[in-house]
PDB file with one MODEL, atoms N, CA, C and O in Angstrom:
MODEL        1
ATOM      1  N   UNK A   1     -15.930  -3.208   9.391  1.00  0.00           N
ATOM      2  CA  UNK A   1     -15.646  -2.465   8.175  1.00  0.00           C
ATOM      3  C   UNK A   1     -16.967  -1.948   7.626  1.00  0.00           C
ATOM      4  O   UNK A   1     -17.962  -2.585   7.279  1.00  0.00           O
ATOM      5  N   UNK A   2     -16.780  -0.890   7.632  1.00  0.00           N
ATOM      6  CA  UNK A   2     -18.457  -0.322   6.836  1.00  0.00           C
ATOM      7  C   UNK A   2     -17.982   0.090   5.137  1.00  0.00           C
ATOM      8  O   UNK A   2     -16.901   0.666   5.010  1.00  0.00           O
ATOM      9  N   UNK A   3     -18.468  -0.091   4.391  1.00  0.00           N
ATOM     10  CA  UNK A   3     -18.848   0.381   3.425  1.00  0.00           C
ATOM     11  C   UNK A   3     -19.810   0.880   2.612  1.00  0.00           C
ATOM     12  O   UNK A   3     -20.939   0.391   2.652  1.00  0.00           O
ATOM     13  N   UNK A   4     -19.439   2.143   1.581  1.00  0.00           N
ATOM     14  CA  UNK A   4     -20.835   2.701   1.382  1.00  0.00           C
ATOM     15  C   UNK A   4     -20.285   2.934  -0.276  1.00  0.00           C
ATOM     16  O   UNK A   4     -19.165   2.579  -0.644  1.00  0.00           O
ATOM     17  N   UNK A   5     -21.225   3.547  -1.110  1.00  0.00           N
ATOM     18  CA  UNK A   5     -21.317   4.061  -2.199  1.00  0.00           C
ATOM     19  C   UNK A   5     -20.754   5.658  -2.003  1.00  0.00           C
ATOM     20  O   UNK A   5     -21.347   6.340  -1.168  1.00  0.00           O
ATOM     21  N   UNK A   6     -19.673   6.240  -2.720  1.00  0.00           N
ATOM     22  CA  UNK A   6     -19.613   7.352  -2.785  1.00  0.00           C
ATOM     23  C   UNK A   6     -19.889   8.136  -3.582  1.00  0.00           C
ATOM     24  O   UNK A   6     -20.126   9.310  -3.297  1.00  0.00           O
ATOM     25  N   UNK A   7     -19.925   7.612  -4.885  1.00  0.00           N
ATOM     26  CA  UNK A   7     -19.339   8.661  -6.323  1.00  0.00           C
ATOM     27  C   UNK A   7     -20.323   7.485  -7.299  1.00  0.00           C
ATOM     28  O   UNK A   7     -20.023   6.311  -7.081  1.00  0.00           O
ATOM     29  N   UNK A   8     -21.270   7.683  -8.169  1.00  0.00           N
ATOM     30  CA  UNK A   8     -21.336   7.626  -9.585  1.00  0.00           C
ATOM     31  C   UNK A   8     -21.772   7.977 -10.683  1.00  0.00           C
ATOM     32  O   UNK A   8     -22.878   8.434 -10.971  1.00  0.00           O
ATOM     33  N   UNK A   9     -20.866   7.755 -11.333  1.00  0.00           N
ATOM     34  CA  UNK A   9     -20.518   8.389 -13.164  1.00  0.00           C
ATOM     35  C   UNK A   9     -21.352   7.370 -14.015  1.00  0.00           C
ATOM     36  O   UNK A   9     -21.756   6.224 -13.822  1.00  0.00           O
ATOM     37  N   UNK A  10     -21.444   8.357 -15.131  1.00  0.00           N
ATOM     38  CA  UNK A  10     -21.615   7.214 -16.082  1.00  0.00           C
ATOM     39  C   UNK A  10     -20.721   6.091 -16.954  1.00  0.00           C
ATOM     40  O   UNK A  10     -21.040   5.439 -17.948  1.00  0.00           O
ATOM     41  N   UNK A  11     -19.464   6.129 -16.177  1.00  0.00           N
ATOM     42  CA  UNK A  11     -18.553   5.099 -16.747  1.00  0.00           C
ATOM     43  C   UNK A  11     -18.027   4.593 -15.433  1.00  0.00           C
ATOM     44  O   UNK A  11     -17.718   3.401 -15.414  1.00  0.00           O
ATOM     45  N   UNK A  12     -17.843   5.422 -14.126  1.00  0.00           N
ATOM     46  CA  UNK A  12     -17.564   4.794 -13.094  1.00  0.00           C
ATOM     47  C   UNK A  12     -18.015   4.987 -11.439  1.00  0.00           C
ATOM     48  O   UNK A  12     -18.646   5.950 -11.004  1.00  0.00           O
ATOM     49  N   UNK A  13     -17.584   3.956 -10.734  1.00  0.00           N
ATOM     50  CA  UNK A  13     -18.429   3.934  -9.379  1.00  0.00           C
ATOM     51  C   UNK A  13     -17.328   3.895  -8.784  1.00  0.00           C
ATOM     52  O   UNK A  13     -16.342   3.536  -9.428  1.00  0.00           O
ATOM     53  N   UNK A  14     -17.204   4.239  -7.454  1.00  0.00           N
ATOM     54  CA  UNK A  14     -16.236   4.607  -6.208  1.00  0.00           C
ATOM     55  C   UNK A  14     -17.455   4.505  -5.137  1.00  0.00           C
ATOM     56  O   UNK A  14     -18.540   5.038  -4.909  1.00  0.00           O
ATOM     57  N   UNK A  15     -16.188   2.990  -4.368  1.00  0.00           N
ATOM     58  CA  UNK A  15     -16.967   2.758  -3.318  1.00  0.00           C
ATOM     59  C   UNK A  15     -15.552   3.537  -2.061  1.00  0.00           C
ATOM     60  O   UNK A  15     -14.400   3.839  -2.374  1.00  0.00           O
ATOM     61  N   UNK A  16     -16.263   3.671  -0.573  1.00  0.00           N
ATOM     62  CA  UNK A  16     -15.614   4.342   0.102  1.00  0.00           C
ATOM     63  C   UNK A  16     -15.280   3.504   1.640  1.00  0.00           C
ATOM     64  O   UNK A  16     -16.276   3.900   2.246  1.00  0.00           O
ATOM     65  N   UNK A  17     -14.759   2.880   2.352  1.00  0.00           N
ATOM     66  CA  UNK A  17     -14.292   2.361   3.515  1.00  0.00           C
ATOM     67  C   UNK A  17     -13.666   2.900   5.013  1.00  0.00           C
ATOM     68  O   UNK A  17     -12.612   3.437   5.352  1.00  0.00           O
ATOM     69  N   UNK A  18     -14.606   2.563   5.549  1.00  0.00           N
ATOM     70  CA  UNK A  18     -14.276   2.751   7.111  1.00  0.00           C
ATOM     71  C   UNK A  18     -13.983   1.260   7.891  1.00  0.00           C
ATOM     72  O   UNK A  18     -14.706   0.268   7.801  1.00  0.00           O
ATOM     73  N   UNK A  19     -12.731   1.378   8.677  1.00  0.00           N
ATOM     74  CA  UNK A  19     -12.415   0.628   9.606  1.00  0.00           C
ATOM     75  C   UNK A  19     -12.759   1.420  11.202  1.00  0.00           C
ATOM     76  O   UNK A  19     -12.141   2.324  11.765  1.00  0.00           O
ATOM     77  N   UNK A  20     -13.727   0.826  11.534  1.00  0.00           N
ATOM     78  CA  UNK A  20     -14.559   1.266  12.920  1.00  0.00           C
ATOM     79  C   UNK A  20     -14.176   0.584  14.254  1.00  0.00           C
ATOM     80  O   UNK A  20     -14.222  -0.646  14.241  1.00  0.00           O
ATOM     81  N   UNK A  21     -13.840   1.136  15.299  1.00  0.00           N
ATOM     82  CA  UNK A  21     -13.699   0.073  16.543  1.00  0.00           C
ATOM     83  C   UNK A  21     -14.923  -0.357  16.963  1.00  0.00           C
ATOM     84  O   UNK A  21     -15.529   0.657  17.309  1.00  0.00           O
ATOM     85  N   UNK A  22     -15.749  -1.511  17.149  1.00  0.00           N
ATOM     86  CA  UNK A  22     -17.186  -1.542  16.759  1.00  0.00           C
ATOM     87  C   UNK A  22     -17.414  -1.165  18.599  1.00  0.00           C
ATOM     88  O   UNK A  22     -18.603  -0.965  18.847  1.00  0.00           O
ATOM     89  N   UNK A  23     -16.688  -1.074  19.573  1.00  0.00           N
ATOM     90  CA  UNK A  23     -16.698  -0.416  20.987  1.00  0.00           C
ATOM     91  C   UNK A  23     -16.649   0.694  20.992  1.00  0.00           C
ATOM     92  O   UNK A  23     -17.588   1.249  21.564  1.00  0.00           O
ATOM     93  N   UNK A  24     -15.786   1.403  20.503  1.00  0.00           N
ATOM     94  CA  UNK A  24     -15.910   3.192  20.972  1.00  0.00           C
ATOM     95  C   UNK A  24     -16.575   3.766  19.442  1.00  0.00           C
ATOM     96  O   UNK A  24     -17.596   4.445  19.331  1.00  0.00           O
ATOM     97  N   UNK A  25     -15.850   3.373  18.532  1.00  0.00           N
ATOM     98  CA  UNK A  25     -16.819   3.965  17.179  1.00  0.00           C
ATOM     99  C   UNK A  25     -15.201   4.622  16.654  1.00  0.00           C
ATOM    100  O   UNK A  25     -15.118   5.318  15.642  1.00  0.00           O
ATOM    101  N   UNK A  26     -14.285   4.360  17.300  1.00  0.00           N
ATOM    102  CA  UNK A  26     -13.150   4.940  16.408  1.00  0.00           C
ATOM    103  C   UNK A  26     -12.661   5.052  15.018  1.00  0.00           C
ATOM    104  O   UNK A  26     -12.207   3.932  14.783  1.00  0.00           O
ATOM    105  N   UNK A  27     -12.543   5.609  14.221  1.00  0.00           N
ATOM    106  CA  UNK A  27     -12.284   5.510  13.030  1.00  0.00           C
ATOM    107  C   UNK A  27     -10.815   4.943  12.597  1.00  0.00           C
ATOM    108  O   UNK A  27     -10.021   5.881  12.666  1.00  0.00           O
ATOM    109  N   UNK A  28     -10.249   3.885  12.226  1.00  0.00           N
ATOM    110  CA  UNK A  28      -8.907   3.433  12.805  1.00  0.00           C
ATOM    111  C   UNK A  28      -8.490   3.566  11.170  1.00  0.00           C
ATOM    112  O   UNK A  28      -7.351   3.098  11.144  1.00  0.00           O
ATOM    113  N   UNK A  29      -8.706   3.810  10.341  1.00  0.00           N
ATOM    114  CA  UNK A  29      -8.433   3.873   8.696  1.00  0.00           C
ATOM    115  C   UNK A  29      -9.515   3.835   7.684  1.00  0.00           C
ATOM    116  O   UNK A  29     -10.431   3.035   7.873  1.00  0.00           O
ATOM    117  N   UNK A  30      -9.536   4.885   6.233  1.00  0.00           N
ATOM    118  CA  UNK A  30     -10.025   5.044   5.359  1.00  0.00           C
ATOM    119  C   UNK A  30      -9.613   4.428   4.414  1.00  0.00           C
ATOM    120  O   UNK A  30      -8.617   3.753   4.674  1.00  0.00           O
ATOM    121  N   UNK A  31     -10.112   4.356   3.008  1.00  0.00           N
ATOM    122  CA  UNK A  31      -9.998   4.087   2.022  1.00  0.00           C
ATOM    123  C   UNK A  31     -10.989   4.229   1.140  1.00  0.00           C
ATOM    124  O   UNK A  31     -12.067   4.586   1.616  1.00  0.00           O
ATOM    125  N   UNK A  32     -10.911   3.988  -0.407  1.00  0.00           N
ATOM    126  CA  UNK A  32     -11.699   4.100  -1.410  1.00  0.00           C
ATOM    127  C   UNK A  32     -11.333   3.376  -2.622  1.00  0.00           C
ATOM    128  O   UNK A  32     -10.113   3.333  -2.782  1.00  0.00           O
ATOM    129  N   UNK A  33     -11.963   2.843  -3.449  1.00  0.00           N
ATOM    130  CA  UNK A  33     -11.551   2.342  -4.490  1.00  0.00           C
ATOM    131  C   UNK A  33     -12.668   2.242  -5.734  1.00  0.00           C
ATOM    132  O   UNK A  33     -13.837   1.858  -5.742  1.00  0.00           O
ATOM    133  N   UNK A  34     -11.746   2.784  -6.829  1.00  0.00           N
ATOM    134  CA  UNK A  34     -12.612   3.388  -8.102  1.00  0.00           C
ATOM    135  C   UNK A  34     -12.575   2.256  -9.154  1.00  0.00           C
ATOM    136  O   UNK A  34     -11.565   1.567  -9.296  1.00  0.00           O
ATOM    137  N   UNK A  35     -14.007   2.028 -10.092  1.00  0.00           N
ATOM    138  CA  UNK A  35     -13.837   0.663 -10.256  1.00  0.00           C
ATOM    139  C   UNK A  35     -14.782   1.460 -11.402  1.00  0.00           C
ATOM    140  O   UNK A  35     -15.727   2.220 -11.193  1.00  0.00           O
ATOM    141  N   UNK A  36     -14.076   0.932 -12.965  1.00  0.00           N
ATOM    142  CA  UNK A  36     -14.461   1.330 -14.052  1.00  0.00           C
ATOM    143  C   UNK A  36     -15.147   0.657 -15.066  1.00  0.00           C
ATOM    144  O   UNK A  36     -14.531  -0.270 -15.592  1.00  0.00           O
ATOM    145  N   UNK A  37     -17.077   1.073 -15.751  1.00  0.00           N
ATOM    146  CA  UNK A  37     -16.994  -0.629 -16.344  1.00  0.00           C
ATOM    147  C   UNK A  37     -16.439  -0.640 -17.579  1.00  0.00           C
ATOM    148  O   UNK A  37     -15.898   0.325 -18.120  1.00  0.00           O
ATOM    149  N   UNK A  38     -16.597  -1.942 -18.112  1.00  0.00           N
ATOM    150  CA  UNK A  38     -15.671  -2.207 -19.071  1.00  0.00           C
ATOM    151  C   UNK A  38     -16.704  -2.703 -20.458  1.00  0.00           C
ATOM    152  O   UNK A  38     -17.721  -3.150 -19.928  1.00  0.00           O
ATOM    153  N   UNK A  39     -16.800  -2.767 -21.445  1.00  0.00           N
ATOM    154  CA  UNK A  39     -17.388  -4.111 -22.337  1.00  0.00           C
ATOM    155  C   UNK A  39     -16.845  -5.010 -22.725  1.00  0.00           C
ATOM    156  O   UNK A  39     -15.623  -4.897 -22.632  1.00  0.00           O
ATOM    157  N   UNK A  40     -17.219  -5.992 -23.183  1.00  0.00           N
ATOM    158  CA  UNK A  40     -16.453  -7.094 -23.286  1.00  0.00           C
ATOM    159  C   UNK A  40     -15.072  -7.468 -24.584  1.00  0.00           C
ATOM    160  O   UNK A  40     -14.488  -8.534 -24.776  1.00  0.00           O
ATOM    161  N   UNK A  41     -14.901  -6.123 -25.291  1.00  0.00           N
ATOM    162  CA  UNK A  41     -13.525  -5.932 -25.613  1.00  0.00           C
ATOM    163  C   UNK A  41     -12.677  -5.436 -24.610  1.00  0.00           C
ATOM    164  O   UNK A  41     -11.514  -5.284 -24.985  1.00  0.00           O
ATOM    165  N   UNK A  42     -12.954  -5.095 -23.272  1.00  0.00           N
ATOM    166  CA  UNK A  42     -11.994  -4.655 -22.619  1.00  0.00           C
ATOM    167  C   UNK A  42     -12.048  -2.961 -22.461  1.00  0.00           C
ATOM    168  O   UNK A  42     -11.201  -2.396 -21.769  1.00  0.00           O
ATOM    169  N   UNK A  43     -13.011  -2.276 -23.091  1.00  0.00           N
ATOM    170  CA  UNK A  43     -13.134  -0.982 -23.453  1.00  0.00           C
ATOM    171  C   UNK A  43     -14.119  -0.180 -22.808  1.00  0.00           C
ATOM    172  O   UNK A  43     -15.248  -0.589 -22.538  1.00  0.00           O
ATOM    173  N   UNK A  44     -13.551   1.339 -22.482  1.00  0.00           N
ATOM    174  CA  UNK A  44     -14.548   1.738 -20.986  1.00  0.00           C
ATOM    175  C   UNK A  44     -15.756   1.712 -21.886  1.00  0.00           C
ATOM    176  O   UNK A  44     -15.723   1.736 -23.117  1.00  0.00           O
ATOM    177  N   UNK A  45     -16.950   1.653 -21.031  1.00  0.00           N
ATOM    178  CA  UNK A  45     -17.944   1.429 -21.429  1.00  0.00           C
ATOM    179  C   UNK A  45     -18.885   2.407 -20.262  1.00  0.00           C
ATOM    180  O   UNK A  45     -18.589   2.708 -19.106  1.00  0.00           O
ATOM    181  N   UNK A  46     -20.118   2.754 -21.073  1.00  0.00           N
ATOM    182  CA  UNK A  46     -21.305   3.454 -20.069  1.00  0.00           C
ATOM    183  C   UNK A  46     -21.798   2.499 -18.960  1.00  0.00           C
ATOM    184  O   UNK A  46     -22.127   1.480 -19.566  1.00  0.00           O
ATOM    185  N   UNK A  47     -21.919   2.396 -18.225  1.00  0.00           N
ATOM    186  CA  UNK A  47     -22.799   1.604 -16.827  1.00  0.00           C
ATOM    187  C   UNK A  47     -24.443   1.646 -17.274  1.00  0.00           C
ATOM    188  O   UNK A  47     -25.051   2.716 -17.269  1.00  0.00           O
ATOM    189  N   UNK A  48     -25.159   0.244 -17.698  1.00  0.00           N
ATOM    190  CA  UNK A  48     -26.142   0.654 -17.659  1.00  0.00           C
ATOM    191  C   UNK A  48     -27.321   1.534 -16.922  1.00  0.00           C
ATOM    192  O   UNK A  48     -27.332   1.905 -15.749  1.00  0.00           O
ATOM    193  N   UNK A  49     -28.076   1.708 -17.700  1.00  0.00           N
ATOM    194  CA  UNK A  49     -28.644   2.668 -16.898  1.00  0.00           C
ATOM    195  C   UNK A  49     -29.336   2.012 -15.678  1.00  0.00           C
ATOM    196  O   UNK A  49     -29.150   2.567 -14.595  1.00  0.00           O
ATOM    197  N   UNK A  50     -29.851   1.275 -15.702  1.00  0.00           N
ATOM    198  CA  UNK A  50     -30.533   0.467 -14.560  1.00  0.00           C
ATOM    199  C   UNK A  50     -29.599   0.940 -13.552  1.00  0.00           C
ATOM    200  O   UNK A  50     -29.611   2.068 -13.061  1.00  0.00           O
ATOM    201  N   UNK A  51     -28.525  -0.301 -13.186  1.00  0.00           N
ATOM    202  CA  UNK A  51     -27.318   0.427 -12.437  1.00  0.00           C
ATOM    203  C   UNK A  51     -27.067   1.394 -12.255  1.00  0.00           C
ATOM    204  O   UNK A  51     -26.816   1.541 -11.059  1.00  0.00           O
ATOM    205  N   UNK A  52     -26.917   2.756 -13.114  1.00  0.00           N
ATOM    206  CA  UNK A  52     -26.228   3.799 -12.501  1.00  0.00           C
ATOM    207  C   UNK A  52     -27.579   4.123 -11.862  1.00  0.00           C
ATOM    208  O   UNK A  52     -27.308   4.400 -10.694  1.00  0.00           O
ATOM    209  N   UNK A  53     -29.028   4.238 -12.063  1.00  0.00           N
ATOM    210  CA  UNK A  53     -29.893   4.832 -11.302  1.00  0.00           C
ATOM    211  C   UNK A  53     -29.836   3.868 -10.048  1.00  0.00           C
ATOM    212  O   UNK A  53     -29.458   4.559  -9.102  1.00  0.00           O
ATOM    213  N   UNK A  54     -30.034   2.665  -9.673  1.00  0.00           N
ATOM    214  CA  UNK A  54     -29.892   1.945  -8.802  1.00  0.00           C
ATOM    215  C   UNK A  54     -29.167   2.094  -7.482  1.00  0.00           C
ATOM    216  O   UNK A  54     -29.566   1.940  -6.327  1.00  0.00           O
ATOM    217  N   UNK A  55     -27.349   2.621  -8.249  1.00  0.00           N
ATOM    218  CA  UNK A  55     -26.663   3.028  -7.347  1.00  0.00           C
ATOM    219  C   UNK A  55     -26.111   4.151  -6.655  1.00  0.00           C
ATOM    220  O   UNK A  55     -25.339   4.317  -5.710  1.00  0.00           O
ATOM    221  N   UNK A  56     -27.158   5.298  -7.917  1.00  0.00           N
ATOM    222  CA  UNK A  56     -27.524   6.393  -7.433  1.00  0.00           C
ATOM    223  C   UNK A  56     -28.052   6.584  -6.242  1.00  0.00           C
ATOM    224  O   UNK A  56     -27.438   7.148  -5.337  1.00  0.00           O
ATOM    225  N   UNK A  57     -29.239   6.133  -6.134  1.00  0.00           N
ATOM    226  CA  UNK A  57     -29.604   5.868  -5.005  1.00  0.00           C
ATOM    227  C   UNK A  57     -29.162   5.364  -3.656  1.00  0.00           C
ATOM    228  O   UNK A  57     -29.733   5.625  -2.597  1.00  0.00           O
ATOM    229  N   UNK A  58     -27.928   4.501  -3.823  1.00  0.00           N
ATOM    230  CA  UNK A  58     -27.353   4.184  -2.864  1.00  0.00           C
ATOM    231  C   UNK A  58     -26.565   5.421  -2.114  1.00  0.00           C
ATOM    232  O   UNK A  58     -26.595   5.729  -0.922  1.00  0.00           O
ATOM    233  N   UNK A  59     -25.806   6.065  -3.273  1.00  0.00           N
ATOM    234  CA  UNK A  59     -24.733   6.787  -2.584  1.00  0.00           C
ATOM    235  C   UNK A  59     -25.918   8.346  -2.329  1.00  0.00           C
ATOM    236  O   UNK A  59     -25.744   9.264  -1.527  1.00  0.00           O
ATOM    237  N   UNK A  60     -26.603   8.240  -2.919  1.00  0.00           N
ATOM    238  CA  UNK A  60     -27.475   9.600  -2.475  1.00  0.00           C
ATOM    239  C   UNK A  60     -28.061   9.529  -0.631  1.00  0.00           C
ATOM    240  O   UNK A  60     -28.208  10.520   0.085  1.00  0.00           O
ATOM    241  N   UNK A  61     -28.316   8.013  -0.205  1.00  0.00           N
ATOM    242  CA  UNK A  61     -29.140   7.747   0.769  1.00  0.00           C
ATOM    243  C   UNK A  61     -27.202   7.364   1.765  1.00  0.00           C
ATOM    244  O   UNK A  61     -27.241   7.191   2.983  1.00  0.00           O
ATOM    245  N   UNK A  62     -26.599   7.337   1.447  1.00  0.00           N
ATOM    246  CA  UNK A  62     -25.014   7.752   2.194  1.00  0.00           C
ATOM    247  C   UNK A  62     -24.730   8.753   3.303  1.00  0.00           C
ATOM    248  O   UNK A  62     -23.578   8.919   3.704  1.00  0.00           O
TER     249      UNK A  62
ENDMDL
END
């Protein structure tokens, strides 16, 4: 299973999924899943900045 960083906002991150045959390199299924932060009332909230630059970087180097 590979996973990478695709997408981030300043309220949310989307990570992205590959199921790989780790022999031929087949791609056997996708997926993605969007994941929003919150503060601790429960309420969307900005992603600090640390983080969003952090994981900027991740999904930029994707």
């Amino acid at each position: 299973i590979r996973c990478q960083i695709d997408d981030v906002r300043s309220r949310q991150i989307q990570f992205g999924y590959e199921v790989i045959d780790p022999l031929t390199g087949d791609i056997f299924a996708t997926a993605y899943s969007k994941h929003i932060c919150l503060d601790t009332e429960n309420k969307v909230a900005r992603m600090p900045d640390y983080w969003r630059h952090l994981f900027g970087q991740a999904a930029a180097s994707a």
